[in-house]
Backbone as a chain_set.jsonl record, in Angstrom:
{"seq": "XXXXXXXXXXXXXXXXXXXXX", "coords": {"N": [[108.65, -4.885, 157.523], [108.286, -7.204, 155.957], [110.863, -8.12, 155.144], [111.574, -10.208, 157.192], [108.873, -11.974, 157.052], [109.55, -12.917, 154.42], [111.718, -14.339, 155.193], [111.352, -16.039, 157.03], [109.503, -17.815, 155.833], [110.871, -19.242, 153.841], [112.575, -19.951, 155.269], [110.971, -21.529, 156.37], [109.959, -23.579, 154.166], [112.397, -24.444, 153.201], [113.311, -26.265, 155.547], [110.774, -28.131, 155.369], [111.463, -29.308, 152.817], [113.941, -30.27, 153.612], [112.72, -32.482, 155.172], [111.429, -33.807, 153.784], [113.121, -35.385, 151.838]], "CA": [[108.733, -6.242, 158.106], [108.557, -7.79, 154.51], [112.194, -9.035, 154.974], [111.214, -11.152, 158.004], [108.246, -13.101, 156.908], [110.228, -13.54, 153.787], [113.046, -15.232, 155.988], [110.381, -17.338, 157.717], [108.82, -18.54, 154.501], [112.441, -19.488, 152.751], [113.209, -21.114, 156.476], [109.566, -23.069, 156.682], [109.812, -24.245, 152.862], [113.899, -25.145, 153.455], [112.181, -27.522, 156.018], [110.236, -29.116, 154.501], [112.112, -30.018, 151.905], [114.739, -31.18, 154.107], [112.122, -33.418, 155.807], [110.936, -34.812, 152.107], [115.111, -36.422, 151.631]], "C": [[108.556, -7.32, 157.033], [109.654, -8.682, 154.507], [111.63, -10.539, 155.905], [109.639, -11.942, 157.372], [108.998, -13.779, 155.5], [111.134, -15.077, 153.989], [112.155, -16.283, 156.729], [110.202, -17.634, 156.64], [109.823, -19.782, 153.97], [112.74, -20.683, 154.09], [112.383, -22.295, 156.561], [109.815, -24.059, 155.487], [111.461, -25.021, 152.718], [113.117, -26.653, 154.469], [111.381, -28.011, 155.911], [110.464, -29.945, 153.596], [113.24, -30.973, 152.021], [113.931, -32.746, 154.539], [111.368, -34.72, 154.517], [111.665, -35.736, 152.355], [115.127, -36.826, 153.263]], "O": [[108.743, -8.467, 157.44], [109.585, -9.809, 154.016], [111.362, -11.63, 155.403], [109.96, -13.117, 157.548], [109.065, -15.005, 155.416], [111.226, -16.168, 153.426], [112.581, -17.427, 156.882], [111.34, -17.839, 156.216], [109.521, -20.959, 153.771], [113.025, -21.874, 153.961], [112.677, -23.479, 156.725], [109.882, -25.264, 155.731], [111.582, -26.101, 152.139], [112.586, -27.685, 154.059], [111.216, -28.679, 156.932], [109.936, -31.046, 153.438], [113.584, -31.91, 151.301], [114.4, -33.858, 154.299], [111.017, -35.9, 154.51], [111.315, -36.773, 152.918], [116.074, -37.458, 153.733]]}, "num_chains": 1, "name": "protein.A"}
């Protein structure tokens, strides 16, 4: 299950960064 919190992580930190711009 390694892949999946990966893919959450990458998704939470993508948003965020969107929400920075």
């Amino acid at each position: 299950m390694q892949v999946f919190l990966y893919l959450s992580a990458a998704i939470l930190d993508f948003m965020r960064h969107k929400t920075l711009f």
